[in-house]
N, C-alpha and C positions, 0 to 999 in steps of 0.2 A: 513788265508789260501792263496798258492797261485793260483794266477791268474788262472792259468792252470789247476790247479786240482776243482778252483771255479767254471769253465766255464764244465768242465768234471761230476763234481756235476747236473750242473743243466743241461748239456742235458739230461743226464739218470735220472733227475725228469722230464721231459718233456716227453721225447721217452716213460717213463713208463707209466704214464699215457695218453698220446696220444694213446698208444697202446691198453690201457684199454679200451676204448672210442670206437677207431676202432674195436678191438674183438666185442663189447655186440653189435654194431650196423651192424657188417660186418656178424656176424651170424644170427642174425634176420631177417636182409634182404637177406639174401644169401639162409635161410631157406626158407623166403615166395617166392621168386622165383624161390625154385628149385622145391615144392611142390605145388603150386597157379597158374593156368594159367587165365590170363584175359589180355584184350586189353591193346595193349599200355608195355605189358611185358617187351619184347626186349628193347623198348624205353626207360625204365626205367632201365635197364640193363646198355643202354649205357649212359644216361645221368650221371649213378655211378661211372662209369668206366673213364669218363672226364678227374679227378684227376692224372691220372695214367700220361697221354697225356699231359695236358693241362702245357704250361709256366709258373715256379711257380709265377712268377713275376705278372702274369695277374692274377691267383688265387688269389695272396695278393693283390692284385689291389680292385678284387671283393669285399675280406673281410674284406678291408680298407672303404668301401663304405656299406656294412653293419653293420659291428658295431665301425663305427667312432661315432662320438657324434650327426652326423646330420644323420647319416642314420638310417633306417626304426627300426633294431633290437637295434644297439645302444640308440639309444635316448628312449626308451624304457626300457633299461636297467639302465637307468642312473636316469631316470623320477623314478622311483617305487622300486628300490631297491639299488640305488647308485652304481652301479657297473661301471667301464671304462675297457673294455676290452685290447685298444687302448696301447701298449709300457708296456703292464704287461707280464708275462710268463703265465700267464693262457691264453693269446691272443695267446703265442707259441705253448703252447696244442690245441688251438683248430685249429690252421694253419697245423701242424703238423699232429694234427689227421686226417684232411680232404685228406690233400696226403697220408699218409695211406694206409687209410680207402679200397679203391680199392684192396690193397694187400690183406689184409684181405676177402673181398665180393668174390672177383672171384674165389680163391681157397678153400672159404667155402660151392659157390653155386654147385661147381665142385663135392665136397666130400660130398655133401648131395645128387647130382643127381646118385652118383653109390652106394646108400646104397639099397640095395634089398627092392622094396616096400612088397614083400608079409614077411616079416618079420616084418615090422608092424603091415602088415591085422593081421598075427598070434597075435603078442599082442593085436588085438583090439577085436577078438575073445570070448579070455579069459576075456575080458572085462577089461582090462587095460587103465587107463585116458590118453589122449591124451599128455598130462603132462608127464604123466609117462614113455610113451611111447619114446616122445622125448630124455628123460633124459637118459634112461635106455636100450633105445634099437639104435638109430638114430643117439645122439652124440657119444655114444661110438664108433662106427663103420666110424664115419666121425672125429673122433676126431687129426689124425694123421693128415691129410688138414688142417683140421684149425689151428692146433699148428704151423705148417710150412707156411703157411701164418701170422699170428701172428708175426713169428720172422722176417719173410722180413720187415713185417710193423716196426718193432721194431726198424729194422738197418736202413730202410728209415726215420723213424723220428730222429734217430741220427745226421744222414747227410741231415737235410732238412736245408735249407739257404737262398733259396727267399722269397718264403710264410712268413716265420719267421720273416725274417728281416723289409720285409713293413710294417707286421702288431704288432713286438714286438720292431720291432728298436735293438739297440747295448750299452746296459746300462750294464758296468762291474762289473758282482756280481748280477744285476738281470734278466737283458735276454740277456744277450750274450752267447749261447753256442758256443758250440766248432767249428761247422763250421765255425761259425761269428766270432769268435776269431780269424781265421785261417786267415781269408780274411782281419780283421786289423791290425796282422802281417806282413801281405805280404805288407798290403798298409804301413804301416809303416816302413818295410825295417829291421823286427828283423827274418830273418831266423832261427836263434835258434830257438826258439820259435813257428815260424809255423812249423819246422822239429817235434818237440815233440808233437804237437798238432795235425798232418798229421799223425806219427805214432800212435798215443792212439787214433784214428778217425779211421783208417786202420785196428789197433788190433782189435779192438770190432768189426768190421763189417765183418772182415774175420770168426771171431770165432763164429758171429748168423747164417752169410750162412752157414757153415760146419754144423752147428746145423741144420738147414733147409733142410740141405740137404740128413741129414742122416734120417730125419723123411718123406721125401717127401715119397707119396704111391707107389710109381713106383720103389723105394728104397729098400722099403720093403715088397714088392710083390717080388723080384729078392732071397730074402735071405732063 
């Protein structure tokens, strides 16, 4: 296969998964603090929300320092189940996932805080599981926020490049995605080549926001 359509493979096994990752955790926690008040809330809010902010470069920094082979989670991973996170593509999912991750939390905690509470009460009434309730009454109604955060996270793990790179490195054919491709193009001086890989970077990312943007609630509140 070539090069380029190698590296265009394995971002969208990355971004896909990374996005997996951020959904199940960006609505779980997006739920407990739209619904849960206790100390420290906010705080917790904004420590989530870091990602969003934070230098990716310092992030892979961090994550170089947890699961390298001497740090706390790595050496742990490597003692008891032989795993090296360290220059794998599963180290890109989870660098990827953690930038995210934020895209997902904020516009899940958003779309869960304007779903009508007495529409629960009503299900909880009729005596409906709390479970049930979630599933059947709560996500449906928050469900448009989240899919539209989902896709931001989606195109942000396409184009994620520092995180990635500290922590997966530029091995071609196993973690070099497409943005990392771009940047050893350029460092190497084959314009072709970063031209084609800048536009297939460009395309997908134009066509998740138009998608996000057509699901965003404020969208679809107007129609």
């Amino acid at each position: 296969m070539h090069p380029t359509w190698t590296a265009l493979a394995l971002s969208l096994k990355v971004a896909c998964w990374a996005t997996a990752i951020a959904l199940v955790l960006g609505v779980a926690v997006g739920f407990l603090l739209a619904r849960r008040r206790f100390p420290g809330r906010e705080l917790l809010d904004t420590l989530l929300t870091l990602p969003m902010v934070m230098p990716p470069t310092v992030l892979g920094y961090y994550l170089l320092v947890l699961l390298g082979r001497e740090g706390p989670l790595g050496r742990g991973l490597q003692a008891h189940f032989g795993i090296n996170l360290i220059f794998t593509w599963q180290g890109a999912v989870i660098a990827s996932a953690i930038v995210a991750f934020p895209l997902v939390f904020k516009p899940a905690r958003a779309a869960f805080e304007t779903v009508d509470a007495r529409l629960e009460d009503a299900a909880r009434v009729i005596g409906i599981s709390e479970t049930a309730i979630f599933l059947r009454v709560t996500l449906p109604l928050a469900w448009r926020g989240i899919l539209a955060g989902a896709l931001l996270a989606f195109a942000r793990a396409m184009g994620e490049f520092g995180a990635t790179l500290m922590v997966a490195g530029s091995i071609p054919g196993r973690t070099q995605t497409l943005s990392i491709a771009v940047y050893e193009a350029v460092q190497a001086g084959q314009d072709e080549a970063a031209n084609l890989l800048v536009l297939i970077t460009s395309a997908v990312c134009v066509a998740v926001l138009l998608t996000a943007g057509r699901l965003a609630p404020g969208r679809v509140a107007q129609r």
